[in-house]
N, C-alpha and C positions, 0 to 999 in steps of 0.2 A: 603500554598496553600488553597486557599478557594476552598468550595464542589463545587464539579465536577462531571456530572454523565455520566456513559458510557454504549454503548447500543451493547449487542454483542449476538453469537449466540452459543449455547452451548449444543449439541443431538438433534441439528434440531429443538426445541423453541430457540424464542428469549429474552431476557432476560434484564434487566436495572436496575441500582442500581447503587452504590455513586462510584466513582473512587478510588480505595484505592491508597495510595502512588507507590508501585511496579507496577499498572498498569499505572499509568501517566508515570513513566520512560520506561516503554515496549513501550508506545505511543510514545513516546520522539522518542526513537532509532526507529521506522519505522517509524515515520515520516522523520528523517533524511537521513536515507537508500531509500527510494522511491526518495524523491527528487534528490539524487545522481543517481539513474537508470532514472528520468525523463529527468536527464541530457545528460547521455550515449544515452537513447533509442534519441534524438534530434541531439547527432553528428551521431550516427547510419545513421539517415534517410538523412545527408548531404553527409556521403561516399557511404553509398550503394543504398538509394534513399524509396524514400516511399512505392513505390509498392513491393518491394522485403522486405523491414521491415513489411509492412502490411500484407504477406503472411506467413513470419517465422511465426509472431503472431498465425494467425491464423492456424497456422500447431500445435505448443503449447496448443494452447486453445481445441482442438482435442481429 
């Protein structure tokens, strides 16, 4: 793996510095799991419709 730097946020600063190995694979697995829920959340808004997914949403975000 060539360096790789990642920028995150840690007691409320933000912080940046080289990627170590175990975090590229944490990156790895949420990138794979998001894209699976971008999936879900797209047939979501085919059965139940967008306005009713955009209000769960934002009942969540709450």
């Amino acid at each position: 793996m060539s360096e790789s730097w990642l920028m995150w946020v840690e007691g409320g600063k933000v912080h940046m510095g080289p990627m170590k190995q175990e975090a590229y694979e944490e990156y790895k697995r949420k990138a794979v799991r998001r894209c699976d829920l971008i999936r879900l959340l797209w047939r979501l808004c085919d059965v139940a419709g967008e306005d009713k997914v955009e209000e769960k949403l934002n009942e969540l975000l709450r």
